[in-house]
KEDO-579444 format. One line per 10 residues: number of its first residue (from 1); their letters; for each residue x, y, z of C-alpha. Coordinates in steps of 0.001 Angstrom, whole numbers, padded with zeros to 6 digits. Each point is the difference from the previous one (the first is absolute). Layout:
KEDO-579444
NUM = a = X:Y:Z | ...
***
This chain:
KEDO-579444
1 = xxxxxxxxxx = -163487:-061168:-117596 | -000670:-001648:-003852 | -003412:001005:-000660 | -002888:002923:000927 | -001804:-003045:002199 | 002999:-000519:002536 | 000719:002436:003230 | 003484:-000072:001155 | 001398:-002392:002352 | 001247:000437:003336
11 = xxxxxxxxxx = 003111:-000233:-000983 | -000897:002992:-002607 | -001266:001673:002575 | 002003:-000334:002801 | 003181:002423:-001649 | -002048:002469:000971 | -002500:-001052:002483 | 001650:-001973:002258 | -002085:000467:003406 | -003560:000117:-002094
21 = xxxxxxxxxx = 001474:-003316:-001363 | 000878:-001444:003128 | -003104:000965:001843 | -002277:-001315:-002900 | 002092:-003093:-000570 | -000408:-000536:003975 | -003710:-000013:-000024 | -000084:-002658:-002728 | 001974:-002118:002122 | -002164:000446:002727
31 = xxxxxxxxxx = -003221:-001102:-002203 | 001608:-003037:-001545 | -000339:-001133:003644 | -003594:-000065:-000239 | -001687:000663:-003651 | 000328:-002356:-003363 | 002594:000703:-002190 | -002341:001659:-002509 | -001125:002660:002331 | 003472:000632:000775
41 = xxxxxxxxxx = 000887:000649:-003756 | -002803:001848:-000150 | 000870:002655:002940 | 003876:-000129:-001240 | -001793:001428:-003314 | -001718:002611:001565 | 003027:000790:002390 | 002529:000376:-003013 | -002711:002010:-001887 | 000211:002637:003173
51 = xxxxxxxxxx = 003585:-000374:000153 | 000754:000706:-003920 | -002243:003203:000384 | 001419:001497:002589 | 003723:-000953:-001682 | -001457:002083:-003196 | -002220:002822:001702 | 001527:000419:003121 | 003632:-000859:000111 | 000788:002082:002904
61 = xxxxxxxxxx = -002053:-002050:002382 | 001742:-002941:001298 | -001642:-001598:002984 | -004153:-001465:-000004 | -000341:002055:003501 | -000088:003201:-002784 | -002534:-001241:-002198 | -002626:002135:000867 | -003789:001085:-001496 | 001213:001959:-002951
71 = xxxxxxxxxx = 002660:-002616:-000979 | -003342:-002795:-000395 | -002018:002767:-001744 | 002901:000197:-002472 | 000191:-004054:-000200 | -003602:-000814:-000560 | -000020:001849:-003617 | 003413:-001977:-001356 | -001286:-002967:001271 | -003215:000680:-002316
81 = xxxxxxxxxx = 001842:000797:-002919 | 002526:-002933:000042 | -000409:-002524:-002533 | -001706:-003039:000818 | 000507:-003567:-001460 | -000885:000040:-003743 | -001675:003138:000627 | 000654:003666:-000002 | -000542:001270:003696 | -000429:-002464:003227
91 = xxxxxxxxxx = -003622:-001782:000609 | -002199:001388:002705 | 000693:-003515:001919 | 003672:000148:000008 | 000227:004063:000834 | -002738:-001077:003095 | 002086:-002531:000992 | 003513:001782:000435 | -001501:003327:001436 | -002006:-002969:002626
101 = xxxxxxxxxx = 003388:-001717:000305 | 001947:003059:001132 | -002757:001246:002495 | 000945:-003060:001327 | 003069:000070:000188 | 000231:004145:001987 | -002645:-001655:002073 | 002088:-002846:000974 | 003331:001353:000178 | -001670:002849:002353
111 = xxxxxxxxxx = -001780:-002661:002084 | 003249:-001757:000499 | 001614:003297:000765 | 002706:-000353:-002299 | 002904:003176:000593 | -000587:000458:-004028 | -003512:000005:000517 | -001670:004006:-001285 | -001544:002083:003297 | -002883:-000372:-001358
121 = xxxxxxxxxx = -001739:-003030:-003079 | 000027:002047:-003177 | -002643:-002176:-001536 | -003781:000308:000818 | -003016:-002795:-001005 | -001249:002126:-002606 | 003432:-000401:-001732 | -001019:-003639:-000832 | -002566:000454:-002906 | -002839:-002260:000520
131 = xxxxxxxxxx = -000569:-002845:-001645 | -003326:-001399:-001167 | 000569:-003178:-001852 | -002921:-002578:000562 | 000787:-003596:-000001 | 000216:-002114:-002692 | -003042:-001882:-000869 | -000068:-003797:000089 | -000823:-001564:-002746 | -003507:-001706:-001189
141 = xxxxxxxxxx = 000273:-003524:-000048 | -000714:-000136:-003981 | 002955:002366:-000456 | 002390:-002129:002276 | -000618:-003146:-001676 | 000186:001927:-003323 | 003840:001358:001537 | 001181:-003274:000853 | -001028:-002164:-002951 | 001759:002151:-001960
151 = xxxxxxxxxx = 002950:000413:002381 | 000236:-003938:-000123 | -000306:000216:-003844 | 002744:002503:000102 | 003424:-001644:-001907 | 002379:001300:002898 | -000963:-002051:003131 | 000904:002821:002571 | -002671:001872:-001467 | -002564:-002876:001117
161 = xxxxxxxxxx = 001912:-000996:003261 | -000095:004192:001109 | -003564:000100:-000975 | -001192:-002899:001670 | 002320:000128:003271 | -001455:003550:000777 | -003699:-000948:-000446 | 000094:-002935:002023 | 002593:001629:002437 | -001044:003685:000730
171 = xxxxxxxxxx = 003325:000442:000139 | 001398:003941:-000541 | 002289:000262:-002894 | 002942:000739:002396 | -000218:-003142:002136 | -000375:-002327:-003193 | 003073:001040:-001722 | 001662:000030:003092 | -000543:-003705:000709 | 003118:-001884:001126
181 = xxxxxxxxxx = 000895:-003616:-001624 | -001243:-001116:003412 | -003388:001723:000447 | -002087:-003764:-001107 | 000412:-002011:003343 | -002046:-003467:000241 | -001627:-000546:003912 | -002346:-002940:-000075 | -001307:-000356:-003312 | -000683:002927:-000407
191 = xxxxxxxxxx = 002465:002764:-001964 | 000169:003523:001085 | 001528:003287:-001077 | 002242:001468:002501 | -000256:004028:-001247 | 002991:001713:001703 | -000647:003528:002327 | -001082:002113:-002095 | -001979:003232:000488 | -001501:-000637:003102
201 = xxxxxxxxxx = 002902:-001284:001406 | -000830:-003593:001008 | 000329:-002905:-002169 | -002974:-002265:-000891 | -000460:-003658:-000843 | -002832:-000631:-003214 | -001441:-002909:-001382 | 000689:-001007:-003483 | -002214:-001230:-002551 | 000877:-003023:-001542
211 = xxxxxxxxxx = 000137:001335:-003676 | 002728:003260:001203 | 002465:-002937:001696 | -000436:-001562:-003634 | 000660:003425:-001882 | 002850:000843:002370 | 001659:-003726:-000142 | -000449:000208:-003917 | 001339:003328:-000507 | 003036:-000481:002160
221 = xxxxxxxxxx = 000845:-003651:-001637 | 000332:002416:-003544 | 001165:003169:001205 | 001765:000158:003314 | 003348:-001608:000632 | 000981:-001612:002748 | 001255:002042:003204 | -002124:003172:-001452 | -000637:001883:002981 | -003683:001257:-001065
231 = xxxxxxxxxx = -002799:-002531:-000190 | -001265:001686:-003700 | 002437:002411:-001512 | -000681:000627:-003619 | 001682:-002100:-002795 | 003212:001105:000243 | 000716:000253:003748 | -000844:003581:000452 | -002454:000415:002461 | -003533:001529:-000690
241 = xxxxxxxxxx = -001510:003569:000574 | -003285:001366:000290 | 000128:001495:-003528 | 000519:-003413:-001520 | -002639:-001276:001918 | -002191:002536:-001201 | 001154:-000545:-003443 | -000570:-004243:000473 | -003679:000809:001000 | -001218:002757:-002599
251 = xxxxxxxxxx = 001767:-002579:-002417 | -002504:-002493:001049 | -002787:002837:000317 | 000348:001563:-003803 | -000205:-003777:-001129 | -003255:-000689:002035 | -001351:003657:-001765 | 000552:001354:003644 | 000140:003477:000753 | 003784:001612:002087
261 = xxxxxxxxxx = -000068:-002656:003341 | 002008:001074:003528 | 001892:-002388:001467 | -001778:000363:003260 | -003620:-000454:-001569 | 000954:-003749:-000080 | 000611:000340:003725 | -003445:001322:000277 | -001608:-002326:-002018 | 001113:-002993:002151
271 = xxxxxxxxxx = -001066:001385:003089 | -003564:001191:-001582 | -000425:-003024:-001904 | 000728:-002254:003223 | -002215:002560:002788 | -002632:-000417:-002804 | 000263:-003995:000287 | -000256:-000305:003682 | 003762:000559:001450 | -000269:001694:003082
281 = xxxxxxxxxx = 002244:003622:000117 | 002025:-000966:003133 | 001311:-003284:-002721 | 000224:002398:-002823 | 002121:002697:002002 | 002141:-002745:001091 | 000776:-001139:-003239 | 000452:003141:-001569 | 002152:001793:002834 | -002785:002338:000521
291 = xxxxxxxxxx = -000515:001481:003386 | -003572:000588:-000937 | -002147:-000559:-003445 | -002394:002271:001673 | 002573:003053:000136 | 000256:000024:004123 | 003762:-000979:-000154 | -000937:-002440:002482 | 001978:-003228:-000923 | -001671:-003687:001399
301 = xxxxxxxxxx = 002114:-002474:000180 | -001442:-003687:-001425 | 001185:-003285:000468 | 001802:-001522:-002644 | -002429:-003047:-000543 | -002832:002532:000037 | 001502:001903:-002674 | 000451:-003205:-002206 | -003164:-001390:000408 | -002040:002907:-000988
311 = xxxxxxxxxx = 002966:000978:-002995 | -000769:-003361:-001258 | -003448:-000098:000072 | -000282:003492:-001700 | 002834:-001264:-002694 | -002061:-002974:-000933 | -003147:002904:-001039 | 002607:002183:-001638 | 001449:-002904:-002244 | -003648:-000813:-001330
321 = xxxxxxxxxx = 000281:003921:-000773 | 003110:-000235:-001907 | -001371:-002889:-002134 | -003756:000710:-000862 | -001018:002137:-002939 | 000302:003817:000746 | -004007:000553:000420 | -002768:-002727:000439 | -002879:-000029:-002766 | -002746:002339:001178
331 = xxxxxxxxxx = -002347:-002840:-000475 | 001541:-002245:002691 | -000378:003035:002576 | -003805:000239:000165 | -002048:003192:-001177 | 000947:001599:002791 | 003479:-000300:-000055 | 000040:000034:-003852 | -001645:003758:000472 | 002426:000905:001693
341 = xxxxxxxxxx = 003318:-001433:-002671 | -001687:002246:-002502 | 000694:002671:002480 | 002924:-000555:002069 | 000155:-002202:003076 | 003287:-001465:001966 | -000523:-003036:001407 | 001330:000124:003924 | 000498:-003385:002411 | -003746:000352:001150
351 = xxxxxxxxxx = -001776:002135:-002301 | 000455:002534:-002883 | 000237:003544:-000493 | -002354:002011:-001816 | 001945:003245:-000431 | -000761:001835:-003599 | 002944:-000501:-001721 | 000071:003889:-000383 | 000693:000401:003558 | 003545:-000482:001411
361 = xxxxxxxxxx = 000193:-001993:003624 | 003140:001011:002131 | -001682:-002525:002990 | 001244:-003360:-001781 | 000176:-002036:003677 | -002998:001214:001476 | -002684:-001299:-002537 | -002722:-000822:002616 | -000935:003058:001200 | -000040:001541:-003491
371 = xxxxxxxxxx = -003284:001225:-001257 | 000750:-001756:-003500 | 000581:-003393:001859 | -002727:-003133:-000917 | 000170:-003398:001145 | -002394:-002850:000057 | -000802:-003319:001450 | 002984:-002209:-001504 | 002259:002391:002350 | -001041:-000792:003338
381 = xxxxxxxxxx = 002325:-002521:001022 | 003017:002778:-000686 | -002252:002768:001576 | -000355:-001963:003241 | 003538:-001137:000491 | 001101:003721:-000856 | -002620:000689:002927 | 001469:-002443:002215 | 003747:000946:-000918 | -000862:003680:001020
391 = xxxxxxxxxx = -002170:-001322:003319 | 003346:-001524:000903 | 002323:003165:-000463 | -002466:001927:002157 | -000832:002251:-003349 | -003516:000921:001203 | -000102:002718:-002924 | 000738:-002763:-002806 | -002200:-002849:001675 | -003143:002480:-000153
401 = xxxxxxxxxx = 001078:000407:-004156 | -000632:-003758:-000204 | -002761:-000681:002305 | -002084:003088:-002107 | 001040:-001818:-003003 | -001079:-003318:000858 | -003281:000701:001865 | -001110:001880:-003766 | 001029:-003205:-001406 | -002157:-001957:002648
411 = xxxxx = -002740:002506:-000795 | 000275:000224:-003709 | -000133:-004494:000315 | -002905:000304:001743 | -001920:002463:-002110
***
């Protein structure tokens, strides 16, 4: 070891561990058959983190059948107090994710009925602390365009091609800087991103914008040699990582005046900003590799033509976004409308919401049955084709949101 961030290797630990080793090292070769290699790194982590405890608490023990209750009592304290990266002790994430990883792994190794296997799993659920981290919120559409004019003002391009490939993509940080130099493929006229497996384990096929085949043909014609095996490593062939990427967009975000931005809030902000424009959520889980936008894990496929047409037609709304003036002059919204800029409004694909701005939402993709929701007259073309959309899908529950709205727009006409 060279530092007070680095466990031992298995080498290190194998002088005087050898079976612990070999069991361990076996059930990491038995995962790389199935799991990406970043959740593989992450259980060898919390493996060798088990493995250099027992090596300094418990060196008399010498096969994982003998870990038993008392040895994980002992484990989960070190683990707490071990220093984390550019910081004094571990995160709550990282200590949740090992003691989750190595339930896991007893579970597994029992289940498979492995001879090294303990009598009995020495790890319980409640071991795993609980996590309660909400999602990142998407972005308002004043604050994206804000972000991206001044990631394309930015003097290092990969600053404005990361910014601008995630919003229009959705992509997650891990899939975009894992992009191979073949990932852009041309089929009709028409270019798509092929995004690799990944985290759900299948591999997906995306349209492209017109303007990210630009960035990426730009930015590879000054940065990327020839034969580079990544489609957009950074400038000097290394490849990307998620802190850059966090870096390259809070860059952009302290030059727009922007508060600390996620990586994954651009993610959400393309999928609210298109299910706010009209894109149905079967299209949007496609193109995201969502199995659901609606949390029910249930993935629907789409047809790749159906996914382009609607990606395209939501695109064209977003790019009159990205290039009108942050906010409309109250006096071209009406009174109404105008009351409600003093106050706070966000306009949505077929109406606006009316929430104080006082009051936090955590319900950013179900805007129509929210009390604070308004719409009027001008949105009825959007309000019936949502209504037909959901008529179509059998959604009886979301057809009956529409018809109430558009019969009080039929009655508020009439009156």
């Amino acid at each position: 070891m060279s530092g007070p961030l680095l466990l031992p290797t298995w080498r290190d630990l194998e002088v005087t561990h050898p079976q612990v080793v070999a069991t361990m090292r076996a059930y990491l070769d038995q995962i790389a058959c199935v799991l990406r290699p970043g959740s593989v790194g992450g259980a060898d982590l919390a493996l060798r983190s088990l493995a250099t405890y027992l090596a300094d608490q418990h060196p008399e023990l010498h096969r994982v059948r003998d870990i038993g209750r008392a040895h994980i009592e002992g484990f989960k304290p070190w683990l707490a107090a071990r220093p984390g990266q550019n910081r004094a002790q571990l995160t709550p994430a990282t200590i949740a994710h090992r003691l989750g990883t190595l339930r896991v792994f007893f579970l597994r190794i029992d289940e498979w009925g492995w001879d090294d296997a303990p009598p009995r799993v020495p790890m319980f659920l409640g071991d795993v602390p609980k996590q309660h981290h909400a999602l990142p919120k998407a972005l308002d559409d004043a604050t994206a365009a804000k972000l991206l004019r001044a990631a394309q003002a930015d003097k290092r391009m990969l600053v404005g091609v990361t910014v601008e490939f995630l919003l229009r993509t959705g992509l997650r940080v891990g899939e975009y800087t894992a992009l191979p130099a073949d990932a852009v493929v041309l089929i009709g006229d028409t270019h798509w991103l092929h995004v690799p497996v990944g985290k759900l384990h299948e591999d997906r096929y995306l349209p492209l914008h017109p303007r990210i085949v630009e960035l990426i043909d730009a930015y590879r014609a000054a940065h990327v040699p020839t034969g580079h095996p990544l489609l957009l490593p950074r400038e000097n062939g290394k490849p990307m990582d998620r802190h850059g990427v966090t870096r390259y967009i809070n860059k952009a975000g302290a030059a727009a005046g922007l508060g600390h931005i996620h990586p994954h809030q651009l993610r959400h902000t393309l999928a609210t900003q298109a299910i706010n424009r009209g894109m149905s959520i079967e299209a949007i889980a496609a193109m995201l590799g969502h199995k659901s936008l609606d949390m029910t894990l249930v993935y629907a496929k789409m047809a790749n033509r159906t996914v382009a047409e609607e990606y395209f037609t939501v695109a064209e709304k977003v790019d009159a976004l990205y290039a009108s003036p942050a906010q409309l002059p109250a006096d071209d919204l009406g009174p109404n409308m105008a009351r409600l800029n003093r106050e706070h409004h966000r306009m949505l694909g077929n109406g606006y919401c009316a929430r104080p701005k006082v009051m936090d939402c955590q319900f950013e993709k179900i805007c129509e049955s929210c009390t604070f929701f308004q719409t009027s007259i001008e949105f009825r073309p959007t309000l019936l084709a949502q209504r037909q959309d959901a008529c179509n899908k059998g959604q009886v529950r979301r057809a009956e949101i529409f018809d109430q709205l558009i019969t009080g727009l039929e009655d508020t006409e009439a009156s």
